[in-house]
PyMOL CGO cylinders between C-alpha atoms (Angstrom):
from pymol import cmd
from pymol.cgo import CYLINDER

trace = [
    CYLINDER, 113.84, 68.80, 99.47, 110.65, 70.94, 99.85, 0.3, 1, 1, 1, 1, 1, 1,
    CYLINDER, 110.65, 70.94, 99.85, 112.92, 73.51, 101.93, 0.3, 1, 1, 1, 1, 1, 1,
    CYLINDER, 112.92, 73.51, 101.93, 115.07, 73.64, 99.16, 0.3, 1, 1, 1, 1, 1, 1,
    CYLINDER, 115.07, 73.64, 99.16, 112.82, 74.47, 96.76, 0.3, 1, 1, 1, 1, 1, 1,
    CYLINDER, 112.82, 74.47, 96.76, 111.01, 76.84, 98.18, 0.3, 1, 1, 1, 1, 1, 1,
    CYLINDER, 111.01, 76.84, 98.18, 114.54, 79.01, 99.36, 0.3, 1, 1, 1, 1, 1, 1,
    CYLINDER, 114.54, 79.01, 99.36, 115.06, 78.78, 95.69, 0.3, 1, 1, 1, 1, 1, 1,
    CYLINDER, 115.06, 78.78, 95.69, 111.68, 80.29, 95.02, 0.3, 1, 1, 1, 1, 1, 1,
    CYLINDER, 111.68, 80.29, 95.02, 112.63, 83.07, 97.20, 0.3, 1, 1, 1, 1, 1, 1,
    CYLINDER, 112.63, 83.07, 97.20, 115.37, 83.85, 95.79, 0.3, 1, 1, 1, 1, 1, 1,
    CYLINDER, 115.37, 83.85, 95.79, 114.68, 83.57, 92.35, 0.3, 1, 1, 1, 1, 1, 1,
    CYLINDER, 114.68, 83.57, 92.35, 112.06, 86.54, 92.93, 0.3, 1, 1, 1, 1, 1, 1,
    CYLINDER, 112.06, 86.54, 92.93, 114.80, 88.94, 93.40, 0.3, 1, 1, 1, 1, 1, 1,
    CYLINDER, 114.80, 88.94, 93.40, 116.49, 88.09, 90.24, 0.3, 1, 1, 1, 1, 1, 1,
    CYLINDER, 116.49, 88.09, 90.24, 115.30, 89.90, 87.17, 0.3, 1, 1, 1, 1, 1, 1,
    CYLINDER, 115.30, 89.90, 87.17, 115.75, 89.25, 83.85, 0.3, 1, 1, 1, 1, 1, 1,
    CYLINDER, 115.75, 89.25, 83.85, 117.64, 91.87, 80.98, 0.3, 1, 1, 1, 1, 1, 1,
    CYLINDER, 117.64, 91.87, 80.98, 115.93, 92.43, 77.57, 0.3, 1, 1, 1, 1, 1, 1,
    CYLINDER, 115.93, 92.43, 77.57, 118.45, 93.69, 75.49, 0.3, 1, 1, 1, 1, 1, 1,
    CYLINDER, 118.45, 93.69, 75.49, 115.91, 94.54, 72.71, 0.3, 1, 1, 1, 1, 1, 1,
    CYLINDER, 115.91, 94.54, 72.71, 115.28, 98.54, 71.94, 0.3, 1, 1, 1, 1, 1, 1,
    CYLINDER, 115.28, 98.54, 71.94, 111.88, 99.90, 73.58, 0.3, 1, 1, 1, 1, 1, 1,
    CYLINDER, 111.88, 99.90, 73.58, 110.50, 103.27, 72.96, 0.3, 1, 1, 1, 1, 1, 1,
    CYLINDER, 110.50, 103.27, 72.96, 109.93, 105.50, 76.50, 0.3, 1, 1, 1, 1, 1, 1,
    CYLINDER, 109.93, 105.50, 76.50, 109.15, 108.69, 76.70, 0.3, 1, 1, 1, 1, 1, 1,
    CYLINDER, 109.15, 108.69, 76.70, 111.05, 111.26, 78.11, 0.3, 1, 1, 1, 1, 1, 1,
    CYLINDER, 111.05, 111.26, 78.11, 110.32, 112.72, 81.43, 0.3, 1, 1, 1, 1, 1, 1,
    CYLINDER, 110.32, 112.72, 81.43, 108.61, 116.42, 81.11, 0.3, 1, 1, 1, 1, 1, 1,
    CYLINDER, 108.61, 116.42, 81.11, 109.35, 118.13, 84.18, 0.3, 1, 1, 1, 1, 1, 1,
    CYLINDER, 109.35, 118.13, 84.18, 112.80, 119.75, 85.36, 0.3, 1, 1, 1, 1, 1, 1,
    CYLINDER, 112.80, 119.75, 85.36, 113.88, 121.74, 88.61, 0.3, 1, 1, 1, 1, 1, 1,
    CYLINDER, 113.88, 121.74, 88.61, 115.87, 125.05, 88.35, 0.3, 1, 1, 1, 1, 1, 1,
    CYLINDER, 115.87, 125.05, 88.35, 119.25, 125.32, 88.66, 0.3, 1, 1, 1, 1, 1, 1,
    CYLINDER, 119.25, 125.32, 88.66, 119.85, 121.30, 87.96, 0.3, 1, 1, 1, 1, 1, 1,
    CYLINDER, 119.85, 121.30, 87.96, 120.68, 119.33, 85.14, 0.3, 1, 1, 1, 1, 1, 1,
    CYLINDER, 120.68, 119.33, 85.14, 117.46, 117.30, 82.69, 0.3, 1, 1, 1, 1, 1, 1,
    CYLINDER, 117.46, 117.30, 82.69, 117.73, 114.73, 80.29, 0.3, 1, 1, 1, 1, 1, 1,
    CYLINDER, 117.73, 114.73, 80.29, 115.60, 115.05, 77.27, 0.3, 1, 1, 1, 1, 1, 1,
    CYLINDER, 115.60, 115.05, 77.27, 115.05, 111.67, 76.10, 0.3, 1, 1, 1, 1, 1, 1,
    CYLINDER, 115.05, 111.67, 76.10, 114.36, 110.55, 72.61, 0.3, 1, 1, 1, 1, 1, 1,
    CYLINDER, 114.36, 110.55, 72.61, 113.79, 107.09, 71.31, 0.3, 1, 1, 1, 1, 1, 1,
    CYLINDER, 113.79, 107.09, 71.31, 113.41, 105.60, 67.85, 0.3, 1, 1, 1, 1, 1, 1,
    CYLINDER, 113.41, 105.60, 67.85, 113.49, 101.86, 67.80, 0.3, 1, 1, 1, 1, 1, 1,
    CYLINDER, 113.49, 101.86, 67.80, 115.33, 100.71, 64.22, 0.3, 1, 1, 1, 1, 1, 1,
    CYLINDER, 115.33, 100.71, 64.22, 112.11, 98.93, 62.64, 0.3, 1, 1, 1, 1, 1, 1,
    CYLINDER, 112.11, 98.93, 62.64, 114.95, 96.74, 60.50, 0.3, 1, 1, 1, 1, 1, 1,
    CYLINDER, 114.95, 96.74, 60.50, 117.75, 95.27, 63.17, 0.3, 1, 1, 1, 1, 1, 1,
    CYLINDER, 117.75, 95.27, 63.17, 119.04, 93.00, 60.44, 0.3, 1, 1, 1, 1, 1, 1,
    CYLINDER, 119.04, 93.00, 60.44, 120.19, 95.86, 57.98, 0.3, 1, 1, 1, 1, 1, 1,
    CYLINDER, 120.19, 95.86, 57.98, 122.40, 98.20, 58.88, 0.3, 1, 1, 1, 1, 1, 1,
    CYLINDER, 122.40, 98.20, 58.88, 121.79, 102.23, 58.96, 0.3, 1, 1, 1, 1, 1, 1,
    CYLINDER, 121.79, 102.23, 58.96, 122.94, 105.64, 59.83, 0.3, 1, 1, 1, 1, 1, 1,
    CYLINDER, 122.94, 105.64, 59.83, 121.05, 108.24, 61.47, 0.3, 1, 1, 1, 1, 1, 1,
    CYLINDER, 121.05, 108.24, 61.47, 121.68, 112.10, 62.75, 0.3, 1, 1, 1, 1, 1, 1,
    CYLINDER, 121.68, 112.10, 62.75, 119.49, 113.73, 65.02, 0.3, 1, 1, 1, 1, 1, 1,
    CYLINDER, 119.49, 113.73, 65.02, 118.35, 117.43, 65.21, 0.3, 1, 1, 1, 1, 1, 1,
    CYLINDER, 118.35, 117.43, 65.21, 116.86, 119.37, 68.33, 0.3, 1, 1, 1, 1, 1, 1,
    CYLINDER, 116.86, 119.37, 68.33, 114.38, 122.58, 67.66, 0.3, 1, 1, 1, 1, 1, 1,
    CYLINDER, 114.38, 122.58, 67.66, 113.23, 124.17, 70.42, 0.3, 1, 1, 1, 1, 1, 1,
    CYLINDER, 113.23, 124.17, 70.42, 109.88, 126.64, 70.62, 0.3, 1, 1, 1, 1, 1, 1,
    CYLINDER, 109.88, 126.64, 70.62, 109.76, 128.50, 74.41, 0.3, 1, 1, 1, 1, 1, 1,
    CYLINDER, 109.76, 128.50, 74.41, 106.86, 128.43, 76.18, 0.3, 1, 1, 1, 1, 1, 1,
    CYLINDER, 106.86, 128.43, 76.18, 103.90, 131.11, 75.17, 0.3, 1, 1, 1, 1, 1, 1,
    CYLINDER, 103.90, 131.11, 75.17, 105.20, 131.88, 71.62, 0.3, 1, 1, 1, 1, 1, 1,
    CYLINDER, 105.20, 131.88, 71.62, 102.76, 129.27, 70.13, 0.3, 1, 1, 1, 1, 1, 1,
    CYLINDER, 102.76, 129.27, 70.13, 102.88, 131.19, 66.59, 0.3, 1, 1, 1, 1, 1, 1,
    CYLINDER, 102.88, 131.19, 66.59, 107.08, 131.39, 66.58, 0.3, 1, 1, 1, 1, 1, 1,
    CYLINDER, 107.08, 131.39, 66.58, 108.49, 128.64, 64.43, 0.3, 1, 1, 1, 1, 1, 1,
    CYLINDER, 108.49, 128.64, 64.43, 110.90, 126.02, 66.28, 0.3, 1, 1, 1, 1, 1, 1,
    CYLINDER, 110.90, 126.02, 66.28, 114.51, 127.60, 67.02, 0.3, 1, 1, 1, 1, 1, 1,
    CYLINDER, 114.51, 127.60, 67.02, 117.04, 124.84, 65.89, 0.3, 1, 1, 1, 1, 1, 1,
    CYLINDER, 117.04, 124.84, 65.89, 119.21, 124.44, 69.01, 0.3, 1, 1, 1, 1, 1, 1,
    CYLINDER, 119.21, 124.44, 69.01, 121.32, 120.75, 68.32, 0.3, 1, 1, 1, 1, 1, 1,
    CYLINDER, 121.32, 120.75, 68.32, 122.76, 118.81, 66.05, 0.3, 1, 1, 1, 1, 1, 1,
    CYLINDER, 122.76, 118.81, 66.05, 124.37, 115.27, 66.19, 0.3, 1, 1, 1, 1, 1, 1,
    CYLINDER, 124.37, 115.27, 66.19, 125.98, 113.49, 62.70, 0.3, 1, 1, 1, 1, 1, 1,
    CYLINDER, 125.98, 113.49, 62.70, 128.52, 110.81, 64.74, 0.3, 1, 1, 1, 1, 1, 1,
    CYLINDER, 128.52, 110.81, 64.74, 130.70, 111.63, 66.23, 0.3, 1, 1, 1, 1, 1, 1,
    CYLINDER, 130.70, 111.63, 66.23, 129.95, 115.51, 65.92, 0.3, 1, 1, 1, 1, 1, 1,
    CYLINDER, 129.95, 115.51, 65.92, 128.00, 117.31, 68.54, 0.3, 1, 1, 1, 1, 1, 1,
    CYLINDER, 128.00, 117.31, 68.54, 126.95, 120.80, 68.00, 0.3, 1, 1, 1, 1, 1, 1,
    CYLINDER, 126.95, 120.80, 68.00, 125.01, 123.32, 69.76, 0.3, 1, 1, 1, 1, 1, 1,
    CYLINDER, 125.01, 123.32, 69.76, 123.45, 125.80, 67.54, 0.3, 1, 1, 1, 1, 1, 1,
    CYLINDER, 123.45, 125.80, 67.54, 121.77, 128.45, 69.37, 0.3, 1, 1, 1, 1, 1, 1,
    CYLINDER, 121.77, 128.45, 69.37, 123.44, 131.12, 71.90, 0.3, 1, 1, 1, 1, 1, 1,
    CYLINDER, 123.44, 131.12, 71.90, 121.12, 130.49, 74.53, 0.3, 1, 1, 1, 1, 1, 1,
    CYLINDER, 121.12, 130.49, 74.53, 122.09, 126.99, 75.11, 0.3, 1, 1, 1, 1, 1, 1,
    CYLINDER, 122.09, 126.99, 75.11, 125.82, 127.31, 74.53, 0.3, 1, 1, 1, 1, 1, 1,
    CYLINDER, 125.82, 127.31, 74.53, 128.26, 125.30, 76.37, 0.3, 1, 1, 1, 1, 1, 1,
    CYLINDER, 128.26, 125.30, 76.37, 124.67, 123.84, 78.30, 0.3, 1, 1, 1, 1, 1, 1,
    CYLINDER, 124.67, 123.84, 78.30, 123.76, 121.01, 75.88, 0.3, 1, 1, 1, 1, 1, 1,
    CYLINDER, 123.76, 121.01, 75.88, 125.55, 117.98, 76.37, 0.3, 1, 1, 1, 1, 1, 1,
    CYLINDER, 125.55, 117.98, 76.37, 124.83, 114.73, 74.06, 0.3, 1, 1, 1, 1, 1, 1,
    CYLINDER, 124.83, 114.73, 74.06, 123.81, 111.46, 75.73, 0.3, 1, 1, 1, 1, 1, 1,
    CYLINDER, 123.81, 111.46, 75.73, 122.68, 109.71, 72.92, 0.3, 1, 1, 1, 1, 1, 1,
    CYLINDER, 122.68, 109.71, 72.92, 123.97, 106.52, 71.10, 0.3, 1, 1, 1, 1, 1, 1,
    CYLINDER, 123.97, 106.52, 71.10, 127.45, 106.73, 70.51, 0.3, 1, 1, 1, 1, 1, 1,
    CYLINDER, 127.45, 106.73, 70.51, 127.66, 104.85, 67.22, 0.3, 1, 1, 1, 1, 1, 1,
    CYLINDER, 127.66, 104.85, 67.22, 126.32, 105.95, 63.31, 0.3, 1, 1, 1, 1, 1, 1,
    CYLINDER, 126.32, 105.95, 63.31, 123.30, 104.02, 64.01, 0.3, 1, 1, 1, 1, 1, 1,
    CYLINDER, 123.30, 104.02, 64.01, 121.70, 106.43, 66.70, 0.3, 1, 1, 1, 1, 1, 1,
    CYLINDER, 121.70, 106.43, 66.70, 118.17, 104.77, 67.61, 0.3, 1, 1, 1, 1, 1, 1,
    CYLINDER, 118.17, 104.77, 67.61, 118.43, 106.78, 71.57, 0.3, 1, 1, 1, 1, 1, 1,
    CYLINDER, 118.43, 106.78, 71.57, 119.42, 110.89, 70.27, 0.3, 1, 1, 1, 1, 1, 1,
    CYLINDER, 119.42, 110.89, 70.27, 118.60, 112.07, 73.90, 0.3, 1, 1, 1, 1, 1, 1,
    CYLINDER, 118.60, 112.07, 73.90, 120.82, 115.28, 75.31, 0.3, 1, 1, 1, 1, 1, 1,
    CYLINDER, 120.82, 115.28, 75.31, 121.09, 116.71, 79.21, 0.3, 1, 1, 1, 1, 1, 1,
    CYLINDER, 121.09, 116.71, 79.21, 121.04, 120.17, 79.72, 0.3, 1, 1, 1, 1, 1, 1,
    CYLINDER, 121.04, 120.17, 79.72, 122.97, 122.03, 82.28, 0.3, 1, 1, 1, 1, 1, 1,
    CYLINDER, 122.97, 122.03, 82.28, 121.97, 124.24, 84.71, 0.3, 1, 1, 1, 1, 1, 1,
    CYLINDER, 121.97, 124.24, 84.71, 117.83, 124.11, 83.83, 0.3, 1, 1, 1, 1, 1, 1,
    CYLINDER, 117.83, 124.11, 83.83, 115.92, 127.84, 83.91, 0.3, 1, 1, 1, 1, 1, 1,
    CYLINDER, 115.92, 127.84, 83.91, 112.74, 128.80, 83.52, 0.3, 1, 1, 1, 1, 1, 1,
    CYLINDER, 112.74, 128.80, 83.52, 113.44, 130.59, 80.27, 0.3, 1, 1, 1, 1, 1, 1,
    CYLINDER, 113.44, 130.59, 80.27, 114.20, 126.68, 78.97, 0.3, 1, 1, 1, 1, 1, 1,
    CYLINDER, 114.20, 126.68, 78.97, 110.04, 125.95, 79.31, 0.3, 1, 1, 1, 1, 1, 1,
    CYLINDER, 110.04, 125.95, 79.31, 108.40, 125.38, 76.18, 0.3, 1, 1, 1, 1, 1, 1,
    CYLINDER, 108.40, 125.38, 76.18, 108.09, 122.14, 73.49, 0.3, 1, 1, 1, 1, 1, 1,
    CYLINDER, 108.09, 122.14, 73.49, 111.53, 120.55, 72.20, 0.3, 1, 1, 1, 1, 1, 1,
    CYLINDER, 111.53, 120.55, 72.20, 111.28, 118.47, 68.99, 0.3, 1, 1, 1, 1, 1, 1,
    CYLINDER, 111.28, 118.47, 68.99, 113.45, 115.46, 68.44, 0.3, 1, 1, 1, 1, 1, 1,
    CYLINDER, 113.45, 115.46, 68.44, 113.93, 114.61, 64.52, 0.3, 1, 1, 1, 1, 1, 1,
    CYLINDER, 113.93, 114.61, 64.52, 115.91, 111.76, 63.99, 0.3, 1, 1, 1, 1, 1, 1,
    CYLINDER, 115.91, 111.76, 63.99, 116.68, 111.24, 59.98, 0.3, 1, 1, 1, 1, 1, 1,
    CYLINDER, 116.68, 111.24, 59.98, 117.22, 107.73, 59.30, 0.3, 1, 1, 1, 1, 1, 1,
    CYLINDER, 117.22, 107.73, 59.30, 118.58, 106.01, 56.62, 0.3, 1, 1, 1, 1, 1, 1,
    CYLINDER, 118.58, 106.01, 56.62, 118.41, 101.82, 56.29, 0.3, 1, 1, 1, 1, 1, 1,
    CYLINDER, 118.41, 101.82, 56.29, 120.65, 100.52, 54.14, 0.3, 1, 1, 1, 1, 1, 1,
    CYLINDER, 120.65, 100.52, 54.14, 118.97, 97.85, 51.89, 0.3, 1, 1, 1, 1, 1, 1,
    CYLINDER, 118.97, 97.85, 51.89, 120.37, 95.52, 49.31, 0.3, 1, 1, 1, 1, 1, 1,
    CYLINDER, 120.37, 95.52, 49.31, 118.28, 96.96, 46.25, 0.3, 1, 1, 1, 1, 1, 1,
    CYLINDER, 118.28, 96.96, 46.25, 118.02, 100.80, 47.84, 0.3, 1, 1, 1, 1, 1, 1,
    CYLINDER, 118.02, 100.80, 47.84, 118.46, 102.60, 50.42, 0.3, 1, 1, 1, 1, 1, 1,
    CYLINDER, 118.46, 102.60, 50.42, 115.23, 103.81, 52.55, 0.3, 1, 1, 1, 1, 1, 1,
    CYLINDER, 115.23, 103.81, 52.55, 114.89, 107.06, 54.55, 0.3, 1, 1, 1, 1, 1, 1,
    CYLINDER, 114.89, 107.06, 54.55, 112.79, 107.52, 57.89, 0.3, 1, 1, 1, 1, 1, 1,
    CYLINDER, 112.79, 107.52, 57.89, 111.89, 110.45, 59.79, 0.3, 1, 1, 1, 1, 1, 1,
    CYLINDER, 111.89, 110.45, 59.79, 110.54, 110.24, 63.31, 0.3, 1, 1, 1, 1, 1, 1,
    CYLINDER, 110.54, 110.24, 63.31, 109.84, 113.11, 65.35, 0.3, 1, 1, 1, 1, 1, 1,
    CYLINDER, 109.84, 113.11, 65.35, 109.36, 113.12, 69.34, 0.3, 1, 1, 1, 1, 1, 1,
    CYLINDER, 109.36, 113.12, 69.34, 107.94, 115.82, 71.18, 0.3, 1, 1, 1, 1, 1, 1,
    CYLINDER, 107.94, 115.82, 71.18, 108.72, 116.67, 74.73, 0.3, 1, 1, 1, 1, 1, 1,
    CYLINDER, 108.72, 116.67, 74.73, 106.43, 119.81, 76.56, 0.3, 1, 1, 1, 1, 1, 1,
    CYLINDER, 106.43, 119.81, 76.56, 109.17, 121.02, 79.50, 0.3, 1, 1, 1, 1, 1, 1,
    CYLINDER, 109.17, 121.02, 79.50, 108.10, 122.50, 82.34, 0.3, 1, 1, 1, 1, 1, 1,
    CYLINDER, 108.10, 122.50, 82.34, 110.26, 124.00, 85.13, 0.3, 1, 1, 1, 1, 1, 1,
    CYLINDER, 110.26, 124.00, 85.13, 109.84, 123.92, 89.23, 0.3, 1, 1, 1, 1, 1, 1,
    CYLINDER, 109.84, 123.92, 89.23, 111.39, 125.38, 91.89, 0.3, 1, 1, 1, 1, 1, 1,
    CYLINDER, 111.39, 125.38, 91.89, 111.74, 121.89, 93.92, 0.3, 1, 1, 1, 1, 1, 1,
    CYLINDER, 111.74, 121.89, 93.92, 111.15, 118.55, 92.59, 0.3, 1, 1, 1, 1, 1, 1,
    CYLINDER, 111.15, 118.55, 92.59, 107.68, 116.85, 93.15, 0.3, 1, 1, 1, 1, 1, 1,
    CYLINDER, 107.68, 116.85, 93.15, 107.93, 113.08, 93.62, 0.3, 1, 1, 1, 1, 1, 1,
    CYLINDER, 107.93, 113.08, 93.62, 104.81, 111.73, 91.71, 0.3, 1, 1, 1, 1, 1, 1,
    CYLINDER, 104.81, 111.73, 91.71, 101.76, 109.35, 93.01, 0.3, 1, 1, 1, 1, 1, 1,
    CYLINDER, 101.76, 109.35, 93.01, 103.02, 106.43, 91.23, 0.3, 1, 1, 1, 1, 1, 1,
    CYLINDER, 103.02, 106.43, 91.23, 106.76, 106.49, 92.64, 0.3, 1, 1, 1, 1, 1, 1,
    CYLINDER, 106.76, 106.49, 92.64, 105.95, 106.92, 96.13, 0.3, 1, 1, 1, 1, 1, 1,
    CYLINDER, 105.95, 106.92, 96.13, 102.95, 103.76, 95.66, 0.3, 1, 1, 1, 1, 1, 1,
    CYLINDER, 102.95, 103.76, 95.66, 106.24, 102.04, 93.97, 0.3, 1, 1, 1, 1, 1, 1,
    CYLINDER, 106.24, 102.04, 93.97, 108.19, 102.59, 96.94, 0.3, 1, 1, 1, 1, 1, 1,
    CYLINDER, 108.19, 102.59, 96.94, 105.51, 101.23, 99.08, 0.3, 1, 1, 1, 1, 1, 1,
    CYLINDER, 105.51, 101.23, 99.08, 104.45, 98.12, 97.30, 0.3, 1, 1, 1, 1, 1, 1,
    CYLINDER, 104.45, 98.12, 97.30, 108.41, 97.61, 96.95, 0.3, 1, 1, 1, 1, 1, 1,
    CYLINDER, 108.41, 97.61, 96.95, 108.56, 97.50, 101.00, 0.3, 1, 1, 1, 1, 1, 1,
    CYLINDER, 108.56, 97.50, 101.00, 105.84, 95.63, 101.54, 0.3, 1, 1, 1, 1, 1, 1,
    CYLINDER, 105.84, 95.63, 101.54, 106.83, 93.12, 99.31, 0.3, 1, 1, 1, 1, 1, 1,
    CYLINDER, 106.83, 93.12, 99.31, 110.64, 93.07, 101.32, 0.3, 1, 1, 1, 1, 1, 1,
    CYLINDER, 110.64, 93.07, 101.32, 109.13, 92.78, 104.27, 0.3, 1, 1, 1, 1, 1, 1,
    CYLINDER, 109.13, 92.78, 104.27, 106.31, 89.81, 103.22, 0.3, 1, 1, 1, 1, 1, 1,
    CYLINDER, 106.31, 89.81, 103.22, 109.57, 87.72, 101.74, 0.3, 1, 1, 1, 1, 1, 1,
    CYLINDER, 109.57, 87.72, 101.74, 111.61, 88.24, 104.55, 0.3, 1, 1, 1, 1, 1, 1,
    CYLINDER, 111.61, 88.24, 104.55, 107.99, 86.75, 106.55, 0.3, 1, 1, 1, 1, 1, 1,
    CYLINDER, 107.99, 86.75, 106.55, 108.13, 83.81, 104.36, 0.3, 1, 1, 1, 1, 1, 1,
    CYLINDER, 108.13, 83.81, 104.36, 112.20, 83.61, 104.34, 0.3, 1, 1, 1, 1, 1, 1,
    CYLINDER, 112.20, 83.61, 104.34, 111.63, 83.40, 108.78, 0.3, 1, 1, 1, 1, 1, 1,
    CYLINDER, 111.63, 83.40, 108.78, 108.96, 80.73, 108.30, 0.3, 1, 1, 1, 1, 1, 1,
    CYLINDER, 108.96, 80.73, 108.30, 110.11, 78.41, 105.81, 0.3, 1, 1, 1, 1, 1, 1,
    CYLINDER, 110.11, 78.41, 105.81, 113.41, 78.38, 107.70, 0.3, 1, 1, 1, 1, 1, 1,
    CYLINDER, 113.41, 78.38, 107.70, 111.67, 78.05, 110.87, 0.3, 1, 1, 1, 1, 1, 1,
    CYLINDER, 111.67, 78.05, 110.87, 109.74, 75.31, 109.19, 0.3, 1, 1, 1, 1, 1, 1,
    CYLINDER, 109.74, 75.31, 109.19, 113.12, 73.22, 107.86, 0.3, 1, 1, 1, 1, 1, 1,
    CYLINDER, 113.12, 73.22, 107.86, 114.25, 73.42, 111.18, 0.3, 1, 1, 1, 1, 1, 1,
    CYLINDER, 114.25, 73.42, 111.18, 111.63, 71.95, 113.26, 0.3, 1, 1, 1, 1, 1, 1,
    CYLINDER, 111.63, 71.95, 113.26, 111.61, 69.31, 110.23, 0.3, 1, 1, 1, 1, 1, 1,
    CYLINDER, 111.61, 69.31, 110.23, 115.15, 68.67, 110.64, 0.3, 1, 1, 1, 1, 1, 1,
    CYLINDER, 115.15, 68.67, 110.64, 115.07, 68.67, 114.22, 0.3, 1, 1, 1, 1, 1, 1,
    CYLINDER, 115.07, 68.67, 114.22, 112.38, 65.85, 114.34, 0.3, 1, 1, 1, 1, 1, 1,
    CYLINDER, 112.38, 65.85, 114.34, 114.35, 64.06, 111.94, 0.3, 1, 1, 1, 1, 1, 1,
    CYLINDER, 114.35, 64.06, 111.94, 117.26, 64.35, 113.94, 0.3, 1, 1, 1, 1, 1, 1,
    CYLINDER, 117.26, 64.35, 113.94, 115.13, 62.92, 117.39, 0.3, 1, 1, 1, 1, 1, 1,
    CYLINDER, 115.13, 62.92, 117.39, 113.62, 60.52, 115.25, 0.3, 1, 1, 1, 1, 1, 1,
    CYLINDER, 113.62, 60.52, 115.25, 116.75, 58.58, 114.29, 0.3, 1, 1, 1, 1, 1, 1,
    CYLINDER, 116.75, 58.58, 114.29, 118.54, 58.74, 117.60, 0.3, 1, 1, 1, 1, 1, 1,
    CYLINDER, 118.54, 58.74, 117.60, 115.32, 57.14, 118.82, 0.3, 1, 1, 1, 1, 1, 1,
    CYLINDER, 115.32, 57.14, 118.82, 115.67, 54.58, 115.99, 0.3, 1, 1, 1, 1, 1, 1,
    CYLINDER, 115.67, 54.58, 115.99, 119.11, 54.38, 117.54, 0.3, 1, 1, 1, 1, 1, 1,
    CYLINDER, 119.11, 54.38, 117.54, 118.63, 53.73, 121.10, 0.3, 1, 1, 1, 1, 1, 1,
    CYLINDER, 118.63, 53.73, 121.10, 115.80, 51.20, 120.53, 0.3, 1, 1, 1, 1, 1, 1,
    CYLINDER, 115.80, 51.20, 120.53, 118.37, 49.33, 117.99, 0.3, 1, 1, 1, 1, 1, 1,
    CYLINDER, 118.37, 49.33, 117.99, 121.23, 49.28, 120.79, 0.3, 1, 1, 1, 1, 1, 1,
    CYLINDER, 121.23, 49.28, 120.79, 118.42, 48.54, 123.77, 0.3, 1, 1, 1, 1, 1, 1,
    CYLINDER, 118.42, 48.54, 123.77, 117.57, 46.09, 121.42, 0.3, 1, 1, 1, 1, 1, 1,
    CYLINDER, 117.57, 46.09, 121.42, 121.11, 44.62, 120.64, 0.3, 1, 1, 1, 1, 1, 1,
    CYLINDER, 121.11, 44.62, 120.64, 121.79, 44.62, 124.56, 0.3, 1, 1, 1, 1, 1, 1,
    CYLINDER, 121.79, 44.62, 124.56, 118.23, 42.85, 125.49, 0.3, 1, 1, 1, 1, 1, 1,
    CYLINDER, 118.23, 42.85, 125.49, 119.61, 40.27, 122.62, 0.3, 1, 1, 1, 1, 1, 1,
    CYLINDER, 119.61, 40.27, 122.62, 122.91, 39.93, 124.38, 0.3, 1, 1, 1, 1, 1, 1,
    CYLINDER, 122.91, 39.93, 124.38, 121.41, 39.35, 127.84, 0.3, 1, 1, 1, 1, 1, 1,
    CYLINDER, 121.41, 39.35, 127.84, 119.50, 36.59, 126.09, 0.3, 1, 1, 1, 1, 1, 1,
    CYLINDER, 119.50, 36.59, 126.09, 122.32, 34.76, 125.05, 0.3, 1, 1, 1, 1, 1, 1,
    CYLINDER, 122.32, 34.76, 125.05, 124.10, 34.85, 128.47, 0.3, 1, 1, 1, 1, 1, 1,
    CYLINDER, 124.10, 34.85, 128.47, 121.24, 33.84, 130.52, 0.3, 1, 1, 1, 1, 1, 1,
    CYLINDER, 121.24, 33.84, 130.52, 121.19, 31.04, 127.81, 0.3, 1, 1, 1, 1, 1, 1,
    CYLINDER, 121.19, 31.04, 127.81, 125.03, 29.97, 128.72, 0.3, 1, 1, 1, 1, 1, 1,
    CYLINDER, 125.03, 29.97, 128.72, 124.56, 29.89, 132.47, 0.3, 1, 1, 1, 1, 1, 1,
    CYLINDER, 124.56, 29.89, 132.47, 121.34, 27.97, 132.32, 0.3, 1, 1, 1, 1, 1, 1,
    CYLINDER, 121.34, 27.97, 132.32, 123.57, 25.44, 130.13, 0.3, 1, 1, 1, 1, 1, 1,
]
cmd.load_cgo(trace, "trace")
């Protein structure tokens, strides 16, 4: 029983459990030339229990022209995707929600260059529908872009990666010992009852021998 437990334990470590709920991430910041980025932008619904329509709008301001106003660049009403500005045609794909009620409005671009360095704005306009009125939200996220030439993994995915392997390899320890363990328990378990067994039976024949000698001496 206690080798059965703990293989459960083991096992039950790998499993992990799904939260279906909506959680706010940012989006990642950095993007290397010549390959696709995601620009991610999430507004969790505060109200889950009303329902509500939202469009999203993407502004873009490049990099060093802090006193230009925000170009707007994308727009999303379900199911309509448009791309507004000439230097992101046919390069802005949406990956947001596919529904009315958009709570993710993130979009990929194609084919990253340096010229696409510089702050995007998110705006997501929200509107809840409630029974007595209707109530409109606006949430803006900001994501600062930066380009590179190759892709630099950061300090906390590569300690990740080795906490991730260590922990493998320390299960895979325990896995070798508790099995070697069961075994050796079985194994005496096994030797103990075929001891049990042959002292029953030398037991049985020492009784039988009794009874002969018990005839002949009659």
């Amino acid at each position: 029983m206690v080798c059965y437990v703990s293989l459960l334990v083991i096992f039950s470590l790998f499993l992990s459990r799904c939260d279906a709920g909506c959680s706010e991430v940012d989006s990642l910041t950095e993007a290397v030339a010549g390959q696709g980025f995601l620009l991610g932008c999430i507004s969790c619904k505060r109200r889950e229990e009303v329902s509500a329509r939202a469009t999203v709008d993407w502004h873009f301001k490049p990099l060093g022209e802090e006193e230009e106003e925000f170009r707007h660049i994308f727009h999303y009403d379900h199911p309509s995707a448009k791309v507004l500005h000439e230097n992101f045609s046919n390069r802005l794909e949406w990956h947001g929600t596919l529904d009315t009620d958009i709570q993710i409005g993130a979009v990929y671009i194609h084919n990253v260059s340096y010229n696409d360095m510089g702050m995007y704005r998110c705006t997501i306009h929200r509107t809840l529908f409630l029974p007595q009125y209707n109530e409109h939200v606006i949430v803006e996220k900001e994501v600062d872009l930066s380009v590179v030439p190759v892709a630099n993994r950061e300090l906390t995915s590569v300690i990740a990666e080795i906490m991730m392997f260590v922990l493998i390899v320390v299960l895979q320890l325990w896995l070798i010992i508790v099995m070697i363990y069961c075994y050796k328990k079985i194994s005496e378990e096994h030797e103990a009852r075929e001891a049990r067994k042959a002292l029953k039976t030398q037991a049985g024949l020492l009784e039988s021998k009794d009874n002969c000698d018990g005839v002949q001496l009659e």
